[in-house]
PAKOLMAR-91130 format. One record per residue (C-alpha): residue number from 1; residue in one letter; chain; x, y, z. Coordinates in pm, 1 decimal. Each point is the difference from the previous one (the first is absolute). Layout:
BEGIN
miro pamar torke c1 c2 c3
NUM a A X Y Z
...
END
This chain:
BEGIN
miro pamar torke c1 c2 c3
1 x A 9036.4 1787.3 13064.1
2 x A -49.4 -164.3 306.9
3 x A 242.6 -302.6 115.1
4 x A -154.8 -289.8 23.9
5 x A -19.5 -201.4 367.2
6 x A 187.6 -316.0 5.5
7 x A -171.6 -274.3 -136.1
8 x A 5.0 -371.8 38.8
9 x A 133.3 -260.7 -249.9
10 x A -431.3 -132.6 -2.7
11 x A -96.6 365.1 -14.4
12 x A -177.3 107.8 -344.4
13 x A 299.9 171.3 -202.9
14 x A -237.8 132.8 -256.9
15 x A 156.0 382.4 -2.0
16 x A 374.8 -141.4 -66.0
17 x A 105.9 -69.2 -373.6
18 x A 103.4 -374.5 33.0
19 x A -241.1 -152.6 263.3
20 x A 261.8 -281.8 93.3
21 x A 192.4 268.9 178.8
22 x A -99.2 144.8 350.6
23 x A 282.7 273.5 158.8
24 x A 49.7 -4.3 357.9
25 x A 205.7 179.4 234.9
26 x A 239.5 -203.9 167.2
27 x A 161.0 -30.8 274.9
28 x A -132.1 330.4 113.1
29 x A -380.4 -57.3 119.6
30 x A -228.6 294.8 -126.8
31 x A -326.1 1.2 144.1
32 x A -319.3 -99.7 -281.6
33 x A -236.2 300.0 51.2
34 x A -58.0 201.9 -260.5
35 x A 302.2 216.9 -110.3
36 x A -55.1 357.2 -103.9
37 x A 165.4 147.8 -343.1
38 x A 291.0 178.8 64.1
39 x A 254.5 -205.7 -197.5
40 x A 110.5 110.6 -348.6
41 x A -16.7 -394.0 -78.9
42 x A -184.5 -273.3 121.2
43 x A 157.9 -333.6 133.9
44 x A -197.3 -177.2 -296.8
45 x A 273.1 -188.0 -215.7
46 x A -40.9 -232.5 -409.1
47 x A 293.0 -215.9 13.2
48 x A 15.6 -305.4 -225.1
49 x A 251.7 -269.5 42.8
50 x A 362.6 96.4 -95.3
51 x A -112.0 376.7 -31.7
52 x A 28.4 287.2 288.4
53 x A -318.7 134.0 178.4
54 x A -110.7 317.4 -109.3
55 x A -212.0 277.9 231.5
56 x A -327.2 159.3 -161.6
57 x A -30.5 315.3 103.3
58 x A -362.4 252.3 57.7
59 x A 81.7 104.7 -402.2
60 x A -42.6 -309.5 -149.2
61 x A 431.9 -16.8 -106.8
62 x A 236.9 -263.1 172.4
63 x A 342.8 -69.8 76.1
64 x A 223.3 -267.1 190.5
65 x A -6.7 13.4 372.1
66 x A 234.1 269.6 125.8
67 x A 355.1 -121.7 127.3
68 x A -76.4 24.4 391.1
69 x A -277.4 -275.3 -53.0
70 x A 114.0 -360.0 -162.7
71 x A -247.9 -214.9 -82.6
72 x A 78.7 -354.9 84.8
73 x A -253.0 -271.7 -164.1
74 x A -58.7 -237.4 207.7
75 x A -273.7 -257.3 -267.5
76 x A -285.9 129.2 -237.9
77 x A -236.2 146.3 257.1
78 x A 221.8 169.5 277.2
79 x A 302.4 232.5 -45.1
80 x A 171.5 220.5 298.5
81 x A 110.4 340.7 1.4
82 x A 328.2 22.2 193.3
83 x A 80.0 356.6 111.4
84 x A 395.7 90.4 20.4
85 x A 57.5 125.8 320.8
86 x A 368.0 139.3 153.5
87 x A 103.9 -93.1 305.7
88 x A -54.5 316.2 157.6
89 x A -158.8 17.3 346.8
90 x A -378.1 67.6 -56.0
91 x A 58.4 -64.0 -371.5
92 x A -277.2 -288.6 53.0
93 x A -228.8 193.2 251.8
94 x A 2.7 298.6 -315.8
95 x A -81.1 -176.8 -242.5
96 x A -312.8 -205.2 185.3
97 x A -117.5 342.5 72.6
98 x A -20.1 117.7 -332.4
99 x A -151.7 -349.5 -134.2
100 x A -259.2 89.0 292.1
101 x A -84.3 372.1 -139.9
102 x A -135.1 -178.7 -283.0
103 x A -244.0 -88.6 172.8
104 x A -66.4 269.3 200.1
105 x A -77.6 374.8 42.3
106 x A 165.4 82.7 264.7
107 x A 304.9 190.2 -137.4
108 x A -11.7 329.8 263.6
109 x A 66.7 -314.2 301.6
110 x A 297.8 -208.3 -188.8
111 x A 145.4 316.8 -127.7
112 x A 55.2 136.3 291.8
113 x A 368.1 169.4 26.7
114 x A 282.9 75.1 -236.7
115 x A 187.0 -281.0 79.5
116 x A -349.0 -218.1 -74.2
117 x A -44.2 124.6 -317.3
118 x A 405.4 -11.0 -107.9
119 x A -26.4 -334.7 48.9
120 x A -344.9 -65.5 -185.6
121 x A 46.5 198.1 -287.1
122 x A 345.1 -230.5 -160.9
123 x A -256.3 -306.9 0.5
124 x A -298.1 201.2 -109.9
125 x A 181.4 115.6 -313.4
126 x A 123.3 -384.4 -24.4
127 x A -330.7 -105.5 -7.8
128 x A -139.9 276.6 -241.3
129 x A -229.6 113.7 290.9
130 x A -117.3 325.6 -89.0
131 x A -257.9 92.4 260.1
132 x A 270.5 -84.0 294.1
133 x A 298.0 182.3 -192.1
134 x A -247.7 333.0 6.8
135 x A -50.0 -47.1 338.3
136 x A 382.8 -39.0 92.6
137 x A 78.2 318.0 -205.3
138 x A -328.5 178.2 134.7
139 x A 123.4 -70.6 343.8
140 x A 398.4 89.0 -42.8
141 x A -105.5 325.4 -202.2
142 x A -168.2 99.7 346.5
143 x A 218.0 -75.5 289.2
144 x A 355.5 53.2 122.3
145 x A 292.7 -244.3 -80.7
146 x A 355.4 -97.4 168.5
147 x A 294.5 46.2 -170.5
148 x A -22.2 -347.5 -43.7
149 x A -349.6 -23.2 -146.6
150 x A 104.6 275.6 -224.5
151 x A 264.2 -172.2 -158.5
152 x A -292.2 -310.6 -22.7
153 x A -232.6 234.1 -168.7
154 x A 288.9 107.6 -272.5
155 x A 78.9 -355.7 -61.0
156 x A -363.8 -52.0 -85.6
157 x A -84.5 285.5 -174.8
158 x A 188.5 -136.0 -356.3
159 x A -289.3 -279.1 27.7
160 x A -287.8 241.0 0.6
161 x A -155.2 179.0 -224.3
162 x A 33.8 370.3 -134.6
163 x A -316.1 114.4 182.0
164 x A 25.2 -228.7 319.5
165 x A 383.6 109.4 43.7
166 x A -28.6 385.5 -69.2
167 x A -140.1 86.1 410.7
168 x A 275.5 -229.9 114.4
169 x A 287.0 130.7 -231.5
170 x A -132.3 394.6 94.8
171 x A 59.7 -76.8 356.4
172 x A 371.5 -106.7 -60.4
173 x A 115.0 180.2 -290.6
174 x A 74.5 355.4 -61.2
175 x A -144.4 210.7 -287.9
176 x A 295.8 188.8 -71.4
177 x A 365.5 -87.0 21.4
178 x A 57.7 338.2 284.6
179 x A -217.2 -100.4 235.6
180 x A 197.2 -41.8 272.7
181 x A 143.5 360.7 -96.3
182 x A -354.3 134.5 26.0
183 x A -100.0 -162.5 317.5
184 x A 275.8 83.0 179.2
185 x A 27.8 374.8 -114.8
186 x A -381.7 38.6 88.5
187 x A 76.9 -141.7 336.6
188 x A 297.1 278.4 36.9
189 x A -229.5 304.3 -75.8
190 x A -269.7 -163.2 259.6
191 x A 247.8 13.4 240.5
192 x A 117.6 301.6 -26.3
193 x A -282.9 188.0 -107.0
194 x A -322.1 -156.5 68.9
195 x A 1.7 -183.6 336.1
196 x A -108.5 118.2 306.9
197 x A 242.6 -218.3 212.7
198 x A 286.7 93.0 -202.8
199 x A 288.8 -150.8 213.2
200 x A -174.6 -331.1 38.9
201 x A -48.7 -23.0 -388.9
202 x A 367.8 109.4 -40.2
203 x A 162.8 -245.2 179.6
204 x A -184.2 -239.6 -183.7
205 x A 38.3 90.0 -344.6
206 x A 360.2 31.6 87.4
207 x A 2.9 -380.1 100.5
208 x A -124.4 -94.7 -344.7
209 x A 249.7 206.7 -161.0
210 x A 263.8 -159.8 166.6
211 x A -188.6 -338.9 -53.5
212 x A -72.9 17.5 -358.0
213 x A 185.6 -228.1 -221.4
214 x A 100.6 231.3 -285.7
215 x A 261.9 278.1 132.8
216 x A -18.8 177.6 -346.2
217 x A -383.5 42.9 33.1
218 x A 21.2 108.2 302.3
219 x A 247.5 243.1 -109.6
220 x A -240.4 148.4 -270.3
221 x A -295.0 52.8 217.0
222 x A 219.5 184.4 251.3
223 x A 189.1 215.8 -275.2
224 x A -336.4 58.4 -152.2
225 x A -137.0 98.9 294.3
226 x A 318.2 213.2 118.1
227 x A -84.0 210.2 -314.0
228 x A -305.0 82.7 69.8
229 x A 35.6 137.8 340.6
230 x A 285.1 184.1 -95.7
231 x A -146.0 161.9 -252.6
232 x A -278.6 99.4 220.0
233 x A 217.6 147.9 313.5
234 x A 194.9 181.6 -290.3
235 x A -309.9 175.6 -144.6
236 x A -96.6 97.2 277.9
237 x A 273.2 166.0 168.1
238 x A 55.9 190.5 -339.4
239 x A -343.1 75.4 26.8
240 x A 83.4 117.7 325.4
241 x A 341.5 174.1 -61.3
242 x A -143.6 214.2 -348.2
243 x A -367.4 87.3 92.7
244 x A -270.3 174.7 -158.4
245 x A -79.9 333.2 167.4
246 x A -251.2 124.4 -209.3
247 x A -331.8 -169.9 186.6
248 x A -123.4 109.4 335.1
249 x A 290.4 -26.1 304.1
250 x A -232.1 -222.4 212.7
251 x A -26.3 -222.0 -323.4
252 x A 361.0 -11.4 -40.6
253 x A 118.0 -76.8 323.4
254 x A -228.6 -284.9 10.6
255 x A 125.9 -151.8 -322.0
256 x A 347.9 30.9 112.3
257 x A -116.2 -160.9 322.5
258 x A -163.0 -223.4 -218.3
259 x A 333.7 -90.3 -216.1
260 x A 223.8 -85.5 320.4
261 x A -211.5 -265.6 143.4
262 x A -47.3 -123.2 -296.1
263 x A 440.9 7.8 -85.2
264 x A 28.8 -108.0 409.1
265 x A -286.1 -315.0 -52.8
266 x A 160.4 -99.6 -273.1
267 x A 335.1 23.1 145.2
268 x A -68.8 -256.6 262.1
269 x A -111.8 -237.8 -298.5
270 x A 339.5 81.5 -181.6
271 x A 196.1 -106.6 321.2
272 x A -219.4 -344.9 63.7
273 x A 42.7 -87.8 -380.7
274 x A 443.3 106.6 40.6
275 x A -5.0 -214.9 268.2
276 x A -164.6 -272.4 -181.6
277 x A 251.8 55.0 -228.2
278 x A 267.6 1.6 201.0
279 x A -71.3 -339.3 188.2
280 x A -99.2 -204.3 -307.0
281 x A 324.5 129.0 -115.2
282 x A -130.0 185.7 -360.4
283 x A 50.7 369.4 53.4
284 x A 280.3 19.4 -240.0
285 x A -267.9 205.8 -274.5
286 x A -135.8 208.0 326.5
287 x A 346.0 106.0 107.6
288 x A 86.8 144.5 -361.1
289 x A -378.1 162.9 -20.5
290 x A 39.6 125.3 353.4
291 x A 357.9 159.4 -99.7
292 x A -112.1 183.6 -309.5
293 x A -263.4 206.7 188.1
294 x A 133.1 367.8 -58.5
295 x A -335.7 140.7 -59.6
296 x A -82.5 -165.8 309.7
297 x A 263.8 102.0 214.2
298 x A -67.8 366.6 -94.2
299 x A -340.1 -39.9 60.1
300 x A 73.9 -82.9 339.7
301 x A 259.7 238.2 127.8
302 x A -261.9 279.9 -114.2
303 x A -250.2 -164.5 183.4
304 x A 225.3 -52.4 299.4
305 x A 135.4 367.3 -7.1
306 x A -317.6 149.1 76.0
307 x A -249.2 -58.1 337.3
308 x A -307.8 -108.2 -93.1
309 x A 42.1 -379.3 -48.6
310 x A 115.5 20.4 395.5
311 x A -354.3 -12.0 169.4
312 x A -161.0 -216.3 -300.2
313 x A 258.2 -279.8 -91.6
314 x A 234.9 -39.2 287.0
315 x A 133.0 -283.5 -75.7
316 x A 67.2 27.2 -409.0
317 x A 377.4 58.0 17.5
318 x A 17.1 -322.5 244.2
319 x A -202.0 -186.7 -264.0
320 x A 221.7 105.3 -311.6
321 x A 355.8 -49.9 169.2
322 x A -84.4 -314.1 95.5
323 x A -103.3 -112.9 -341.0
324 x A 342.9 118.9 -78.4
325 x A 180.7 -152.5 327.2
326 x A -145.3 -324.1 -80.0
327 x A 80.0 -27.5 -347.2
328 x A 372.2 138.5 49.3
329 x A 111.7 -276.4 281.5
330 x A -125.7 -256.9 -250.0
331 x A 256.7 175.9 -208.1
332 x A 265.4 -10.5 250.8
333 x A -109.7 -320.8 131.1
334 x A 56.6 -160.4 -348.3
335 x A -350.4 -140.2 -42.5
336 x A -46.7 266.3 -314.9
337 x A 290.8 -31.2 -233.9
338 x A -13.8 371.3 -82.3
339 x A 197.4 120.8 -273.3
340 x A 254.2 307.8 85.9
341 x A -212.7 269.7 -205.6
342 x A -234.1 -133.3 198.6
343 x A 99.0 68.1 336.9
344 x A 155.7 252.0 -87.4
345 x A -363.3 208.0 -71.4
346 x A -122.0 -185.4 313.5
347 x A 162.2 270.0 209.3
348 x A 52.4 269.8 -279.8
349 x A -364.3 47.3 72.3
350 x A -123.5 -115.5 311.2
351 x A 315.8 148.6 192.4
352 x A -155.7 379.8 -67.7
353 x A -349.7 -98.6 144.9
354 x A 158.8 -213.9 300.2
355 x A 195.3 372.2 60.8
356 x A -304.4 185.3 11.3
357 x A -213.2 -239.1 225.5
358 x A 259.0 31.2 260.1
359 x A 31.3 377.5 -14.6
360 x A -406.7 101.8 -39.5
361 x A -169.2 -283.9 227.0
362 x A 27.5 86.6 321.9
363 x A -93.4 -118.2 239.2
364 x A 167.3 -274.1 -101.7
365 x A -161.6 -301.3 171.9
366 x A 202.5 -293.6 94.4
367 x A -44.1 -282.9 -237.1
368 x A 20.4 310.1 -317.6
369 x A 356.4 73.2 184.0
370 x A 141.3 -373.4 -46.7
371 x A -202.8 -49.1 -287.7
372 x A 226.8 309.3 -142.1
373 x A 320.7 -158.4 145.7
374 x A -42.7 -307.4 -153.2
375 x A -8.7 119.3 -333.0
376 x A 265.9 269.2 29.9
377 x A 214.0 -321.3 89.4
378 x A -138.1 -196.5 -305.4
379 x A 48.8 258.5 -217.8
380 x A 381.3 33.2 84.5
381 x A 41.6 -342.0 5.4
382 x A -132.1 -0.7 -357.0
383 x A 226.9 293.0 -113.3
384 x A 255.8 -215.9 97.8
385 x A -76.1 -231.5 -307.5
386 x A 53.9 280.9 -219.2
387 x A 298.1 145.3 -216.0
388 x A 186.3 220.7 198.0
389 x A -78.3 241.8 -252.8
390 x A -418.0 -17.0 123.0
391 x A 45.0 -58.1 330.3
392 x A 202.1 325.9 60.9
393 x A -273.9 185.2 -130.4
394 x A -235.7 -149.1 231.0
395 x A 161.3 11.3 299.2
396 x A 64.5 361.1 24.7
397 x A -374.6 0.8 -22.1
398 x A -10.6 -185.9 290.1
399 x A 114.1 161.8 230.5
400 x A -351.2 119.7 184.0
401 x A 64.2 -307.9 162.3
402 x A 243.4 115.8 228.6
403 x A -118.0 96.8 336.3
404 x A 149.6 210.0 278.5
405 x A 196.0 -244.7 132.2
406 x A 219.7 -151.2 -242.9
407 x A -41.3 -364.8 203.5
408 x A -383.6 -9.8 -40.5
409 x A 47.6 -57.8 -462.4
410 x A 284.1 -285.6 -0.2
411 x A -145.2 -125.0 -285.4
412 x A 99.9 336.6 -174.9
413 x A 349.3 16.0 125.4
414 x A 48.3 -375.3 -166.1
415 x A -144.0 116.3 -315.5
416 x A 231.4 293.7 16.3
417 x A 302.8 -245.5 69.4
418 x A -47.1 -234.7 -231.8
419 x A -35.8 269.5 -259.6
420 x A 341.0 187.9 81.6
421 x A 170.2 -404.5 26.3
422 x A -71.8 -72.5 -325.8
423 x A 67.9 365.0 -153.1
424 x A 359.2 -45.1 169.3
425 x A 51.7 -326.3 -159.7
426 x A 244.3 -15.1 -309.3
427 x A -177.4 -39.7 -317.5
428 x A -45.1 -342.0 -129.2
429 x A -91.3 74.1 -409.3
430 x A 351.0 -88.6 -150.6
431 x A -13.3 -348.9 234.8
432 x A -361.0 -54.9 -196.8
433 x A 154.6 36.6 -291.4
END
């Protein structure tokens, strides 16, 4: 139902139930051309002496004026509607605009940003105004918001209804309680898999790891996808190391070129994701996977005994050991608390594939030759942690990491030394006891 224009105390009052009363708008000035219906109630009030006004609304029913408007009676033919207005800046301005759209069509030019229709809406749904609340939520349910005018359009949304909230609420709220998990592991395989500029995509999906406020999510994306590439480089090298001779040759060699890209690809994605690890400081879980790979490691030093990975996969013994460098200095370092069994498998069985690297690559280029120093000397420095018990039967298989001149491996001599120091020491049970 339309709302009436504003109508003068000597104006015929024929439509209103008591004709001795005549509403106007006061003090805000509304112009008297025709208004058009978008209102769910109409500015036409039956108040009798002593009693409170009551609205009549398009459906015949009634009820007393809502809160934000207080009707005042000023004698038996005028009464004034006095809006409540806070003393906001632009409170005033806000609401004369939405008195105004009562009047008007012209919704698409008053509604004309976010922060325009964040501040209509609170007084349309004051007011009851239905047609300029749907065009507030039409409008927000299409554009972009602040931070800010998000947190505007969640206080609001408790005052809307089901239907006009559900756009808003999809844009803000998450249909399943891992959703973070899933975005972020889906981001993960794009950038390691998918992407054509790979490094670029990386580096970025790295910075929201590190920027992400859960550490324990982050933690089970990683792990989750640390499993999966490992399981993938392992299949394929034992693909690789056991195949099937009983096709064509030319179909078989292809397939086992076939399986080492695939184990080498995948490798790279293993050391990206350890690193990961590593930095955001949750590699405790790939440390103990990565030290109870004896499959793997056996797998590999067939593969690495024999020629034909040399002129296809270069560079997949650089790739592996420095999965296995990385995680072991976090080890020594102290960032992974690893337990003694632990490290103790570590270098059990990565030591034997570390051996054979050094002895079958040749030539040895120079970043594989201090890539191998580096973890002989992390290794050693990790036998060090052990029982004496362990770490003499690791160091005797160390010692491939001599060289011709004894002064070229001091970190094997100190190994060595420390050993023999403690052996010579007195034993210290009966003080424990």
């Amino acid at each position: 139902m339309t709302p009436p224009p504003p109508m003068s105390s000597s104006a015929s009052s024929s439509n209103l139930p008591h004709s001795n009363w005549t509403p106007i708008l006061s003090p805000l000035s509304i112009p008297s051309t025709k208004p058009t219906s978008r209102s769910t109630y109409t500015p036409t009030f039956s108040a009798a002496p002593n009693t409170s006004p009551r609205c009549y609304r398009t459906d015949g029913s009634s009820s007393e004026v809502p809160a934000i408007g207080r009707l005042r009676l000023q004698s038996r033919k005028v009464f004034r509607l006095n809006l409540g207005v806070s003393a906001s800046a632009g409170s005033i301005d806000t609401h004369l605009t939405v008195l105004q759209l009562l009047y008007t069509f012209d919704f698409s030019a008053t509604i004309d940003s976010a922060s325009a229709a964040l501040s209509i809406l609170p007084v349309a749904l004051e007011l009851l105004f239905e047609d300029c609340i749907r065009s507030c939520v039409r409008f927000l349910e299409v554009v972009p918001w602040s931070e800010e005018e998000e947190k505007k359009v969640l206080s609001l949304v408790p005052l809307l209804g089901e239907e006009e909230s559900r756009e808003l609420l999809a844009r803000v709220s998450p249909t399943q309680n891992d959703s973070s998990e899933e975005m972020l592991h889906g981001l993960i395989l794009a950038a390691i898999h998918n992407h054509p500029n790979m490094a670029f995509v990386k580096a970025f999906v790295a910075k929201l790891l590190r920027d992400f406020s859960s550490r324990e999510s982050a933690q089970r994306v990683l792990e989750r996808a640390f499993e999966t590439s490992l399981k993938v480089v392992k299949g394929s090298l034992e693909e690789y190391s056991s195949p099937d001779f009983r096709g064509d040759h030319n179909e078989t060699e292809a397939i086992q070129r076939l399986n080492l890209h695939t184990a080498m690809t995948n490798g790279k994605h293993l050391l990206w994701l350890v690193e990961r690890m590593i930095e955001l400081r949750v590699a405790d879980t790939a440390v103990k996977e990565w030290s109870e790979q004896a499959a793997f490691t056996a797998d590999l030093l067939r593969a690495f005994r024999d020629d034909a990975w040399r002129n296809i996969v270069p560079g997949l013994p650089a790739v592996v050991l420095r999965c296995t460098s990385r995680l072991a200095n976090a080890v020594v370092a102290g960032s992974i608390l690893a337990a003694r069994q632990v490290r103790m498998k570590l270098v059990k069985e990565w030591l034997p594939v570390l051996i054979v690297c050094k002895d079958n690559v040749s030539p040895m280029l120079p970043s594989h030759k201090s890539l191998y120093l580096e973890l002989e000397e992390t290794f050693l420095r990790i036998i060090s942690t052990l029982p004496m018990s362990e770490a003499q039967e690791l160091l005797q298989q160390c010692l491939s990491f001599s060289t011709r001149n004894v002064d070229d491996c001091p970190h094997l001599v100190t190994a060595f030394n420390t050993w023999f120091r403690r052996a010579t020491r007195p034993p210290q049970a009966d003080k424990l006891c």
